[in-house]
C-alpha positions, 0 to 999 in steps of 0.5 A: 734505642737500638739500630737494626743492622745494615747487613746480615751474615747467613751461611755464606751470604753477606748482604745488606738488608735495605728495606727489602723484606727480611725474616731471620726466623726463616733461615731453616728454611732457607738451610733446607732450600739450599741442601735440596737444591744440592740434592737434586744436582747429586740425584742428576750429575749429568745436567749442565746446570741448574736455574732457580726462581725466588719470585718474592726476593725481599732483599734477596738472601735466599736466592743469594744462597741458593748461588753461593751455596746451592750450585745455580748456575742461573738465579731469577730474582723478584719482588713486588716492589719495584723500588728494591731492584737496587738492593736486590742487584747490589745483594746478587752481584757476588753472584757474577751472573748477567743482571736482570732485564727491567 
């Protein structure tokens, strides 16, 4: 029987995958996600920065890419379950950004 991957590898985003909510089906949209959010920073040059929210995070790959490849200079990431806040701060820790308060 086949074992599910421990990690994921999508554009520049290496993450394990845990138990946090994962659709590789999704990754066009997360492709789409990434290039607005360079879109707007180009329609803007002037602005110090951009934030993000990615309020139902799973196991964090969108918000992941959206630092890593977007250009946010701030990434809020939830979920509802509170048991992947672990997997959610080990995914989002390439990012360098200040952790999230609990």
């Amino acid at each position: 029987m086949p074992t599910e991957p421990t990690h994921y590898c999508e554009g520049q985003a290496r993450l394990e995958l845990g138990t946090g909510f994962f659709r590789p089906e999704s990754r066009p949209s997360r492709d789409f996600g990434v290039l607005l959010l360079r879109w707007m920073q180009a329609q803007n040059p002037d602005r110090v920065g951009v934030g993000v929210l990615d309020g139902m995070a799973g196991c964090g790959i969108r918000a992941l890419r959206y630092g890593l490849e977007g250009g946010a200079t701030e990434v809020l990431a939830n979920d509802a379950d509170p048991e992947r806040l672990p997997l959610l701060q080990a995914n989002l820790a390439a990012l360098g950004l200040k952790p999230p308060a609990v």
